[in-house]
C-alpha positions, -999 to +999 in steps of 0.1 A: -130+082-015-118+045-026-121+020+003-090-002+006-083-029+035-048-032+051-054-070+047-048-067+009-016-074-007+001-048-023+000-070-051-039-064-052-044-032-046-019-024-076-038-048-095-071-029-089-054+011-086-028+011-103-018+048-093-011+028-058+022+018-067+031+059-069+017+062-035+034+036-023+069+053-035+059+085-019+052+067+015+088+050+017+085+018-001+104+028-030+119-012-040+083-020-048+095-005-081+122-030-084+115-055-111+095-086-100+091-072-064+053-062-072+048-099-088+068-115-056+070-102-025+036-080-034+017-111-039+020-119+002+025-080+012+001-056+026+005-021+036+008-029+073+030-053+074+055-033+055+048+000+073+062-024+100+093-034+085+097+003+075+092+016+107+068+041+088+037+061+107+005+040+098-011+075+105+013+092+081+007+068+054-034+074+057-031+108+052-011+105+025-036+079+008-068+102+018-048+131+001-049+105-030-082+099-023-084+065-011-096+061+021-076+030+045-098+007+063-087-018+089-103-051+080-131-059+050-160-069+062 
């Protein structure tokens, strides 16, 4: 398993794992394929606060990045 932190911007973790972004579609946040989201609203995004916006399961979107084989973590340390 990858470690990944939810206080990372999107904008990162695409940066770092690219194969995110497809993720990122299959959880529900399918404009981050709109041009010059990813370079814009990525850069001060993170998976949390857009779960939020989304009303999307936090849980849900775990299991789906586990499945990927990255592993969520709450803070980095």
């Amino acid at each position: 398993m990858i470690d990944i932190f939810f206080d990372e911007t999107v904008y990162e973790l695409v940066k770092r794992h690219p194969k995110i972004k497809d993720i990122m579609v299959e959880a529900g946040f399918g404009n981050i394929t709109m041009p010059g989201m990813l370079q814009s609203a990525g850069r001060v995004m993170t998976i949390g606060k857009g779960a939020l916006m989304k009303g999307i399961d936090i849980e849900e979107i775990k299991v789906l990045f586990e499945r990927h084989g990255f592993s969520l973590k709450e803070k980095q340390e």
